[in-house]
N, C-alpha and C positions, 0 to 999 in steps of 0.2 A: 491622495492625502491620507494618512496614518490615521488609521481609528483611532479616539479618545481611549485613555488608560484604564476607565472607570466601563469603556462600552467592552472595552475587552475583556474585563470581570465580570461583566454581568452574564456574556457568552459562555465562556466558563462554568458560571455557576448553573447553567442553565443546562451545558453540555453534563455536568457533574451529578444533574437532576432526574438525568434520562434513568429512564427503569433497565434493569438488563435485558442486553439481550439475548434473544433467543437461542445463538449460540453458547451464549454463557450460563444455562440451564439445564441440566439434565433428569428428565421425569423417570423415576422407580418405583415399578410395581411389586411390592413384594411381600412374602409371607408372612402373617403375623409375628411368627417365632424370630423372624430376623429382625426384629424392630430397633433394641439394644447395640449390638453389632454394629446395622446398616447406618444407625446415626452418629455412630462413634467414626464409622470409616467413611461416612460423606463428609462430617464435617473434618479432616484429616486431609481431605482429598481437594476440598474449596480452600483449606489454609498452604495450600502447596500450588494449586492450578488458579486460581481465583476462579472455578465453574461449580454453582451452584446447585447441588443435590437435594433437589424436592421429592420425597419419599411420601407413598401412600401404601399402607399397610391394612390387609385383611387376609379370609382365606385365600389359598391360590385359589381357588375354582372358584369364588366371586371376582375376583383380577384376571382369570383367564377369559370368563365371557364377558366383565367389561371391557377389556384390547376387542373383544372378538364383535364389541359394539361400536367398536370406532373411541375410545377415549382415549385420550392422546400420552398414551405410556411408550417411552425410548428403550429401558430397560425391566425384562422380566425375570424376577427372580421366585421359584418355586419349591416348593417343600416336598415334591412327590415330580419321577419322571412323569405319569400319567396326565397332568397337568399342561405340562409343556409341549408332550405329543401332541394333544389337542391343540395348541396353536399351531404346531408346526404341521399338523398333515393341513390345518387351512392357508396356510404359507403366509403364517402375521407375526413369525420371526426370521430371520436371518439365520439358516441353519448351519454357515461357519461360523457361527460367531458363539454357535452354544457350547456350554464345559458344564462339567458335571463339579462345583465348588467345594460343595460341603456333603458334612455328614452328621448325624447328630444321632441319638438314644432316645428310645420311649422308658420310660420311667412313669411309676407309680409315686404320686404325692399326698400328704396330707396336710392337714392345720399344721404351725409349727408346736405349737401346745398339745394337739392331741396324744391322748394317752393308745397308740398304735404302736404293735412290736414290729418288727421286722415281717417279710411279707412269704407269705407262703401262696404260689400260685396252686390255691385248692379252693371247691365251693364254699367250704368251711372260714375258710379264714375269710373270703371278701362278706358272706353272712353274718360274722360277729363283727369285721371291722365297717360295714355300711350300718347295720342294727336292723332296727325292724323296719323303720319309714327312708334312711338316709339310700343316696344317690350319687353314684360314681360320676363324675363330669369330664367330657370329652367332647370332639368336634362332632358334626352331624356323620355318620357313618357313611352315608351314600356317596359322598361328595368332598367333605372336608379333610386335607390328608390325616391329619393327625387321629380321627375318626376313623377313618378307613385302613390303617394301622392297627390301632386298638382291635378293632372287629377281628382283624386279620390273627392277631397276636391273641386272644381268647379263642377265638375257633380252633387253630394250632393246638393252642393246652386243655383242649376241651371244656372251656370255662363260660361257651358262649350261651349255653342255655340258661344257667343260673346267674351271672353277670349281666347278658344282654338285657333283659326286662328292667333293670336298673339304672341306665345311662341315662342320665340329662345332658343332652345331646346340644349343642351349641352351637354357634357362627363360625367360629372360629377357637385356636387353641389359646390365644390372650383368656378369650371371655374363660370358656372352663376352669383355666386358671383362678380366673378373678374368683369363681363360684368356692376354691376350694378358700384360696386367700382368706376370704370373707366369711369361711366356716358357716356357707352355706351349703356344700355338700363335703364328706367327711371322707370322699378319696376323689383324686382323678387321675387322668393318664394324661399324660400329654411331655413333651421335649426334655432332653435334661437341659436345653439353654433357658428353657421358660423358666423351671423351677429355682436356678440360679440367678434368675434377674429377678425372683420377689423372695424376702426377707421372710414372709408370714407363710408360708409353705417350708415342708423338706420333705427330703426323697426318703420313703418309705422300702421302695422295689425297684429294680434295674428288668426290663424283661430278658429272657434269653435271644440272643441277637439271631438267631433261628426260627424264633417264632412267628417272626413278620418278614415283609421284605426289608431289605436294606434302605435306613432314611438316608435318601442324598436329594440334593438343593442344585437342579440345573439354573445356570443364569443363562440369555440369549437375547441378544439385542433387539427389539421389534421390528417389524417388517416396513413400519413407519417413522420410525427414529429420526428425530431431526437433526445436524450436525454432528458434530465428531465427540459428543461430552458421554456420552453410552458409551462407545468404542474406549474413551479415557478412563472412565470411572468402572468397567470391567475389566480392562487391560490392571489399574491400579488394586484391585480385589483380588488380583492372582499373585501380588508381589509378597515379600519378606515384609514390608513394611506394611500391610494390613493384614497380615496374620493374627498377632497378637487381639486384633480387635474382635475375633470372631474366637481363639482360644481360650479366651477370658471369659469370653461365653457357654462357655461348653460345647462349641463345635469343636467338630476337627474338619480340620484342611484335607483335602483328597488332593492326589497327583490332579492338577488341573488343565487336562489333555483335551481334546475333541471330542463333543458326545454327541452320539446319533441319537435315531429313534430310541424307547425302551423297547424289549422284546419281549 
């Protein structure tokens, strides 16, 4: 006998009520600096597939050793190869599925009000533009990329002896940011996509792209990944149609080829 019209609504609403599922979820671990970007092109990518992009954002090298603790991240995306090799020589990603994405600048920032000229990579100019007590802000050097950049890129100009004593060193390159934002330190270093996504900062200095390594952003699907929404939602980060979301950033697109180890 035919179910009731009213019991077949109720099922319905009931079906309608279920949470998604698991296949229609994709988890992304990813660099602080992509935060802008990544939620511009998740949500891009859920209003075209209906698969939902939940994104968690900090350094890579806190997102590397949490994958490497079991946290259940699909997609890794990173601000430094060195990061990523460390997952992959423990084999907690998928190593055809890694590409080398992005690329981005280290740049010198300040308050947007600050009364700073243009930058001269000398000891002199970071000692009149920090003063006597003020504090260059960047990520923790040992670990955090955009820190381990900086170091790189002062050692390189010879700037590291009278610079390095002066870093407030941070989590990640959001916070440093936030320090300078907030004109609570009166320079930092850190992405040109960062210093683009806040208003109350501008870019003071561009470094010579010589003096550090090359910033590139490998993505690589985790070794635990669950259904096909990672494989989707990287496959849709390599098109024409999310470009724009990460050049508006201030990345740039790299050829988005196959990437091995770094060497």
């Amino acid at each position: 006998m035919p179910k009731p019209l009213h019991a077949l609504c109720a099922v319905g609403l009931l079906l309608g009520a279920q949470p998604a599922r698991a296949a229609d979820v994709t988890t992304v671990f990813a660099a602080a600096s992509l935060k802008n970007a990544l939620d511009a092109a998740g949500k891009a990518f859920t209003a075209k597939t209906g698969v939902t992009v939940r994104a968690s954002y900090a350094a890579s090298s806190a997102l590397a050793r949490q994958i490497e603790q079991g946290a259940p991240a699909d997609l890794f995306g990173s601000a430094d190869l060195e990061w990523m090799d460390y997952l992959a020589a423990r084999k907690l990603i998928r190593p055809e599925s890694r590409v080398n994405l992005l690329g981005n600048r280290l740049v010198v920032v300040a308050p947007r009000q600050a009364q700073v000229g243009e930058i001269a990579f000398t000891p002199e100019w970071f000692a009149r533009a920090l003063g006597a007590d003020g504090r260059l802000a960047t990520g923790e050097v040992g670990a955090v990329p955009i820190g381990k950049y900086a170091k790189a890129a002062f050692e390189k100009l010879g700037l590291w002896s009278s610079v390095g004593p002066r870093l407030a060193q941070t989590e990640n390159v959001r916070a440093a940011l936030a320090l300078v934002s907030r004109g609570e330190a009166p320079l930092g270093v850190v992405y040109e996509s960062d210093a683009k996504a806040d208003p109350e900062v501008k870019i003071v200095g561009v470094f010579p792209a010589k003096s550090h390594p090359p910033v590139v952003y490998p993505f690589a699907i985790t070794a635990e990944a669950k259904g096909d929404g990672a494989a989707r939602f990287l496959a849709f980060l390599r098109t024409a149609a999310a470009r724009p979301f990460f050049e508006e950033q201030g990345f740039r697109v790299v050829e988005a080829g196959r990437a091995g180890p770094s060497q």
